[in-house]
C-alpha positions as semicolon CSV with decimal commas, in nm:
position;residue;x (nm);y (nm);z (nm)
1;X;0,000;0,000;0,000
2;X;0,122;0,367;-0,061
3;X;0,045;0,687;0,117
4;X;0,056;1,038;0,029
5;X;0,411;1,234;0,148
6;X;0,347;1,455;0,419
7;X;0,564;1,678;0,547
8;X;0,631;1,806;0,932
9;X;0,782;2,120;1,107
10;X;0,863;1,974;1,477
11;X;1,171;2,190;1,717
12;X;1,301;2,335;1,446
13;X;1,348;1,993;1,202
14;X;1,226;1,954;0,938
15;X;1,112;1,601;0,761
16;X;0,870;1,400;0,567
17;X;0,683;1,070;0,595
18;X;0,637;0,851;0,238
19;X;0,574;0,526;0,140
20;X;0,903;0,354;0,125
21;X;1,020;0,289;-0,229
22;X;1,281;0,029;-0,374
23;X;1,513;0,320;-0,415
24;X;1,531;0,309;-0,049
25;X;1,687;-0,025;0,001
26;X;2,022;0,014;0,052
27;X;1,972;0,320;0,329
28;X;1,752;0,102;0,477
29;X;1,920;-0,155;0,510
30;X;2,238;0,062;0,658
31;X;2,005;0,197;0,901
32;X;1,878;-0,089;1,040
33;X;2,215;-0,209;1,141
34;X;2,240;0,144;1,262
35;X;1,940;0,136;1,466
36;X;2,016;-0,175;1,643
37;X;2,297;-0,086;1,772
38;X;2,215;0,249;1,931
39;X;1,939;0,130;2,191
40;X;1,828;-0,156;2,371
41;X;1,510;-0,140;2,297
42;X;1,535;-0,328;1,956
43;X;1,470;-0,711;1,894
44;X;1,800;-0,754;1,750
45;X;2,194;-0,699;1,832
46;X;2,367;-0,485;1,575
47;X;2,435;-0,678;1,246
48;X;2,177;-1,003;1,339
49;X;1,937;-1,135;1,088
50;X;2,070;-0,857;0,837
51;X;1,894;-0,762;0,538
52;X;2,066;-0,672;0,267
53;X;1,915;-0,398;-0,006
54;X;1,809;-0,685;-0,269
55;X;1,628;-0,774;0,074
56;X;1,449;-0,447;0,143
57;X;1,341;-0,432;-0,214
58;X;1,169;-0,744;-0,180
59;X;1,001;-0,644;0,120
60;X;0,940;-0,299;0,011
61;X;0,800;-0,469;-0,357
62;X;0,593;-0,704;-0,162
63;X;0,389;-0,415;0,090
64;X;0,353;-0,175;-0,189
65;X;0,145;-0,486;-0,327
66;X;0,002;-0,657;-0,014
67;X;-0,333;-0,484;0,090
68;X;-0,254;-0,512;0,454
69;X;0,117;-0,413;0,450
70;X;0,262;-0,050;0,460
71;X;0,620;0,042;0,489
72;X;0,666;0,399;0,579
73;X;0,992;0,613;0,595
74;X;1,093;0,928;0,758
75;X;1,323;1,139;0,584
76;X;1,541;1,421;0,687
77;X;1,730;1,625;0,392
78;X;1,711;1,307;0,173
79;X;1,834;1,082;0,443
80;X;1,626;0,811;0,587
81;X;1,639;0,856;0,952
82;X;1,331;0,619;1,070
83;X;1,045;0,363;0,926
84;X;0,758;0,150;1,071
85;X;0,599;-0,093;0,873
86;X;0,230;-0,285;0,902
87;X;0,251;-0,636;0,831
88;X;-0,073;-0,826;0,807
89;X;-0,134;-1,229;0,683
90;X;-0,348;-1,377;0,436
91;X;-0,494;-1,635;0,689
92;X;-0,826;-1,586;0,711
93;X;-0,861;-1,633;1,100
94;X;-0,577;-1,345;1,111
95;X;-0,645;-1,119;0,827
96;X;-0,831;-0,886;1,059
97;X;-0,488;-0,788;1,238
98;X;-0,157;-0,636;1,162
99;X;0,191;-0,633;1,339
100;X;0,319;-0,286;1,368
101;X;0,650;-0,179;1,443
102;X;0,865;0,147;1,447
103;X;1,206;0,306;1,473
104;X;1,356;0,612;1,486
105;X;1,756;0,674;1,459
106;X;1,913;0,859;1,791
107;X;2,071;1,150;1,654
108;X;1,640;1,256;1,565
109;X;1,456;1,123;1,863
110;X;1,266;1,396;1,994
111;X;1,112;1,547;1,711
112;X;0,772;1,370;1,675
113;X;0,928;1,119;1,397
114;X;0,807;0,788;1,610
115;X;0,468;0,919;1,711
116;X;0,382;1,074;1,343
117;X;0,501;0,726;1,175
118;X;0,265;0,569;1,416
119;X;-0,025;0,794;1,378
120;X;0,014;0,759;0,979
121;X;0,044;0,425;1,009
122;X;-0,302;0,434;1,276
123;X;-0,507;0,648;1,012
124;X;-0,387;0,364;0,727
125;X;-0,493;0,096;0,905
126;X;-0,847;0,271;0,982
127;X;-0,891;0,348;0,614
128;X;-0,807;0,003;0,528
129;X;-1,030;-0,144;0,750
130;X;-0,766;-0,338;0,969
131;X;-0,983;-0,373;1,308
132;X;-0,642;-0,436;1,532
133;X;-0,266;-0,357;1,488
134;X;-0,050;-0,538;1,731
135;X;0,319;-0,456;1,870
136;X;0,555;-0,556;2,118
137;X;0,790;-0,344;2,309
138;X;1,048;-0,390;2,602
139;X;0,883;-0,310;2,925
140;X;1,127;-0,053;3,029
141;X;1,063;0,167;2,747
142;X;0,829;0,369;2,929
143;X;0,830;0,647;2,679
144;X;0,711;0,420;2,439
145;X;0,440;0,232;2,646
146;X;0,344;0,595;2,752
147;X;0,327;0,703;2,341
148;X;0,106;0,381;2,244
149;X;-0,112;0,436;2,532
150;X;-0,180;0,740;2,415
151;X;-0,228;0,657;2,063
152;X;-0,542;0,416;2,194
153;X;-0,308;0,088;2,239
154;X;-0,359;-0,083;2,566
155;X;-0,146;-0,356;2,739
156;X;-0,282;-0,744;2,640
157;X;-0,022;-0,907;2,834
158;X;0,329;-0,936;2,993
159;X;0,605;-1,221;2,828
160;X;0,839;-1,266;3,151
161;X;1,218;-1,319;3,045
162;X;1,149;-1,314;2,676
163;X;1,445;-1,201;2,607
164;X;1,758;-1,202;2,717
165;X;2,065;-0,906;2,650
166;X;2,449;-0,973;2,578
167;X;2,488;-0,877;2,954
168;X;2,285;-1,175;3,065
169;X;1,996;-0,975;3,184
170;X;1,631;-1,095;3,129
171;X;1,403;-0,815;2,984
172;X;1,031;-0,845;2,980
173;X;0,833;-0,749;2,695
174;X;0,484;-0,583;2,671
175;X;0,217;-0,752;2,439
176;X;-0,036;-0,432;2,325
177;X;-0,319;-0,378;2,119
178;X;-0,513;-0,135;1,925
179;X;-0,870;-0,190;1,833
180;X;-1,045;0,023;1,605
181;X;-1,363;0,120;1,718
């Protein structure tokens, strides 16, 4: 699916949200390593289950088909410097539901990116009549539980010691839910 570019004015930075395109592979693909390595927060260490850009344009190919997928990027004097992406399933007992999922580079946190990919991605999904996007996220991002809250998301359950960090440390992570009303 493809959306409309919008653009933003947020503390003085400038940036737009698009539809990702295949010309976008290879930053994304850079960033992603990128991204995992800056926080904690991510499902992955830096550098595991890379994609590489034939990768991303498969993926990116594939949502700008799929009816239930959306790949979104946020982009900061022609650099990519965040994405979320929708990913729904042809099942029938699942096609009601998507898996959302957003990030946002370090260097541009603060500036609205992660909470306008989300609410672009929440006004897609209501257009496309997608009754419940799902995410998970590691329960001590607060700032994040505290932004999905927000957005009308609301905790479905707790996974104790899902995951575990290079230091040894168990992590929680928080199941949530939107439901369109």
């Amino acid at each position: 699916m493809i959306i409309e570019q919008q653009e933003y004015f947020i503390k003085g930075l400038s940036y737009s949200i698009r539809s990702a395109e295949e010309k976008d592979a290879e930053a994304l693909s850079s960033l992603r390593v990128q991204l995992d390595g800056e926080t904690e927060n991510m499902d992955r260490e830096k550098g595991e289950a890379y994609i590489d850009a034939v990768g991303f344009r498969r993926i990116i190919q594939s949502d700008t088909e799929k009816r239930r997928n959306i790949f979104l990027v946020a982009v900061v004097a022609g650099e990519i410097v965040g994405y979320s992406r929708c990913e729904g399933t042809a099942l029938k007992r699942f096609c009601h539901k998507v898996e959302f999922g957003v990030c946002v580079a370090r260097d541009f946190w603060g500036h609205g990116i992660g909470k306008n990919l989300l609410e672009k991605s929440i006004e897609w999904a209501d257009q496309s009549g997608v009754e419940k996007m799902m995410l998970n996220v590691l329960a001590t991002n607060e700032k994040a539980i505290e932004l999905y809250q927000k957005s009308g998301f609301e905790i479905e359950g707790v996974l104790k010691k899902d995951r575990r960090h290079a230091n040894g440390q168990y992590h929680d992570t928080i199941v949530m839910g939107r439901f369109k009303d």
